[in-house]
N, C-alpha and C positions, 0 to 999 in steps of 0.2 A: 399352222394355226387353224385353217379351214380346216384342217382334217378329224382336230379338236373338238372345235366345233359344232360338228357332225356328229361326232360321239356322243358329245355333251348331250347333243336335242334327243340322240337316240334313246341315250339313258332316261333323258327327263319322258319322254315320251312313252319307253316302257313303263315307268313307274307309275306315272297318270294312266297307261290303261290297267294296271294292278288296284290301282286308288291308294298308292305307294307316294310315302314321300319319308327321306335321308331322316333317321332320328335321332338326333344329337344326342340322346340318352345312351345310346349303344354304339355311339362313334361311329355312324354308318359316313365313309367317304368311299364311292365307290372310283375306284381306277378305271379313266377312259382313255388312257393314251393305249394303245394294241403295242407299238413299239417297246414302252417300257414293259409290258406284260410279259412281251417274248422276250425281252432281255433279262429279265427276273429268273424265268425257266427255264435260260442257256446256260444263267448263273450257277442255276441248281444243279446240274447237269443231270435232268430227269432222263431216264433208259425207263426199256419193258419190263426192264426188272426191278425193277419200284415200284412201293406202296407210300405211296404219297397222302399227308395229312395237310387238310387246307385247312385255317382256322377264318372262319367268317367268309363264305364264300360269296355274299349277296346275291346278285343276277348272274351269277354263274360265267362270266366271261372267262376267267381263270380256270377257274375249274372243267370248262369245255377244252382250252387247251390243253392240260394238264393230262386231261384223260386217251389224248391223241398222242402223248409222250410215254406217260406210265404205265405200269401194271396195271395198279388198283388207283384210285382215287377215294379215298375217306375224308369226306368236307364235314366238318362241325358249324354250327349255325343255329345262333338263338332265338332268332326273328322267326315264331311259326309260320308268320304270311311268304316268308319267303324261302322254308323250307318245304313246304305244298309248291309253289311255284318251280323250284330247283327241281321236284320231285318228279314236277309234268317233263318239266324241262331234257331231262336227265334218262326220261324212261326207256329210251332206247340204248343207252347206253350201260351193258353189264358189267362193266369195271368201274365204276362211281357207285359211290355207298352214300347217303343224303341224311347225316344225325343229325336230330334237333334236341338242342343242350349246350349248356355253359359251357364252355371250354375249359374254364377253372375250375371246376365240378367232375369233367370230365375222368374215367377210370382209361388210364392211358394204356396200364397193364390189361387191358381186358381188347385195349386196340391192335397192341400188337400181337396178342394170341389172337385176333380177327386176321390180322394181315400175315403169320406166321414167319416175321422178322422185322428186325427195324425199322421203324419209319421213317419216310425224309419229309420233313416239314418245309413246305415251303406254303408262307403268308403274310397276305398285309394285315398286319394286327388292330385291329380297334386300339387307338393312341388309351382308354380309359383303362385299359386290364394290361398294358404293354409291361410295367416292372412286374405284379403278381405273376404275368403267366411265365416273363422270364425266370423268375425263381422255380416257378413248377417245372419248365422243363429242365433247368437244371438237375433240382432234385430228381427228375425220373430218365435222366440222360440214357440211361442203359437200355432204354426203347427207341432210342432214335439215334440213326445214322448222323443226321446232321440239320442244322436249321437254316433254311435263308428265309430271308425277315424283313418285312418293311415296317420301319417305325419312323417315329418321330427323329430327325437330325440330333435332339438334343440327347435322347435316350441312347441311342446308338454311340453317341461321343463321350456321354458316362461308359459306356461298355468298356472302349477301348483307352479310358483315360492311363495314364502314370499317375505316380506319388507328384505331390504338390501342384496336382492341376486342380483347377476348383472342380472338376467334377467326377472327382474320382473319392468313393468312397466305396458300402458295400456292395454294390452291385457289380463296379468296376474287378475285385478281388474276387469273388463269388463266379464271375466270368470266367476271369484268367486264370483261376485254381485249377480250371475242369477243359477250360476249350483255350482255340487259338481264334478269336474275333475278329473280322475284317472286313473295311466300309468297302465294299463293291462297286458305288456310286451314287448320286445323290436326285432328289427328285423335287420339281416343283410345282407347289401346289396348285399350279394348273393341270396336272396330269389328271386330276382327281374332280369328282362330282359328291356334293359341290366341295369348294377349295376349300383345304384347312389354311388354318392362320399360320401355320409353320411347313420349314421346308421338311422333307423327309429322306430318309436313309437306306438301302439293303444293307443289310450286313449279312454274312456268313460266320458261321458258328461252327467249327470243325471239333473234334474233342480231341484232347490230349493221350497220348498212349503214357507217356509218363506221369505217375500219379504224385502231386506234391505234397497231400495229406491221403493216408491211410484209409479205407473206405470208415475202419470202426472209428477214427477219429476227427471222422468229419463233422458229426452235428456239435461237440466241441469246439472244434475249429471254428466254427459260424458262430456261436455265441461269444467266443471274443471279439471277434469283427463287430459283430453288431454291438458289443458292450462296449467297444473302443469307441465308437463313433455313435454312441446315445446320446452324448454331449458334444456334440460338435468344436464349441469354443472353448472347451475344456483340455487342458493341456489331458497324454494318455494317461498315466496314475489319477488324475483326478475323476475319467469320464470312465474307467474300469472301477472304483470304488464307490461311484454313486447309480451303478448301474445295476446294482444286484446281485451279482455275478460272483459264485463262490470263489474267492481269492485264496491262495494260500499263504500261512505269515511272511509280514515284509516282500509283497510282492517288486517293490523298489528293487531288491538286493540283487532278486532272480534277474530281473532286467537289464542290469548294469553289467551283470554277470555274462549275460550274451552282448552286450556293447548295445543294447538300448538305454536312450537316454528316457526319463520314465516323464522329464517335462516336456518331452516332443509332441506335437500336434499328431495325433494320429493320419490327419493326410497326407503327413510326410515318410510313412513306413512302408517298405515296400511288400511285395507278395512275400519275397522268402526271411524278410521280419517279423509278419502277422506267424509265418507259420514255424517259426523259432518261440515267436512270441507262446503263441498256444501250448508249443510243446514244454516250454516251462514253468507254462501256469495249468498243469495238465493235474499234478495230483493229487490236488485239491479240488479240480472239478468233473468227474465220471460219475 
């Protein structure tokens, strides 16, 4: 707990000589426990032959050690003030690359023709952009080896949800289409400056070599997911025909036809339902 402590003041103390202080706008919490840092990047299992993507590096503690692991080090980081800082910080250091920009914004393909192969993500995520950036890297999976990730407990427990858990909907599918998910350990928010209101997660993101939907028939695939579950309390035939979503006649028939029942709750369908599901209601919608 003293050891905490100590971090804590040192953090605060850097910040106030920057004339720095945490902005709840951009979810700055920064991680002072060193402990869970190095367990975070034993998780990674960062080698020299890694190009490692930090997202939000803040005062560079992570990112110092990372660069004593890895190849490369490419940190993203939106806060100008502290990527001028990261920058001083950093400058002896020729394998740390210090971008200032969105993460979400970010051209990922333009990273990895930087790093000349996949990148291994390993970061604590700002809790405010945590589902948006999980779908981007979804969507750009083919640039990145793999993700470990500190987020929010609750986000992390949607990841890994089942059918008929309350927190399983598209994120949870969207997940486990593409990767295999898995809570590494959990963190409390006293690890952190200052503390969030909630406890937090690693997880690990490894990708699947078995692909469950077809690459061409992925962004179909996503739009029934997302059309099943527009309407939450809407049984599935009711929340697929107020959702937009071009159907083909008597989508009922098709359903029943693969053994869905069409007044089930979409939380209760599982991955290789949604993806039966799609391919039934496939040609009517490309």
């Amino acid at each position: 707990m003293k050891y905490l402590i100590a971090l804590m003041s040192s953090i605060r103390q850097e910040l106030k000589e920057y004339g720095l202080s945490p902005r709840k706008r951009l979810g700055q919490h920064f991680l002072v426990d060193r402990n869970i840092l190095d367990k975070v990047i034993r998780t990674a299992g960062v080698h020299k032959e890694d190009v490692v993507l930090e997202v939000g590096p803040g005062l560079g503690e992570m990112t110092l050690a990372l660069a004593q692991k890895a190849g490369k080090v490419i940190a993203v980081e939106i806060d100008s003030k502290l990527v001028e800082i990261l920058r001083k910080k950093m400058s002896d250091l020729p394998n740390v690359k210090i971008i200032f920009g969105n993460i979400l914004r970010v051209d990922f393909g333009s990273l990895f023709r930087l790093a000349g192969k996949p990148l291994k993500v390993v970061a604590n995520l700002p809790y405010q952009i945590s589902t948006p950036l999980l779908f981007r890297f979804i969507e750009s999976r083919k640039f990145f080896s793999s993700l470990t990730l500190m987020l929010q407990r609750e986000v992390v427990e949607r990841m890994i949800s089942p059918p008929g858990v309350k927190g399983y909907g598209a994120l949870s599918i969207f997940i486990q289409m593409v990767s295999h998910p898995s809570i590494q350990f959990f963190i409390k928010p006293s690890a952190f400056f200052p503390p969030p209101k909630v406890e937090s997660a690693v997880v690990q993101i490894v990708w699947r070599d078995d692909l469950m939907v077809k690459a061409e028939d992925e962004d179909w695939f996503k739009k029934v997911v997302k059309a099943s579950f527009s309407h939450r309390r809407k049984t599935l035939i009711n929340s697929l025909k107020h959702s937009g979503l071009s159907l083909p006649p008597l989508p009922e028939k098709k359903m029943e036809a693969i053994g869905i029942d069409p007044q089930r709750r979409p939380e209760t369908l599982s991955l290789n339902e949604f993806v039966h599901l799609s391919e039934v209601l496939m040609d009517n919608g490309r």
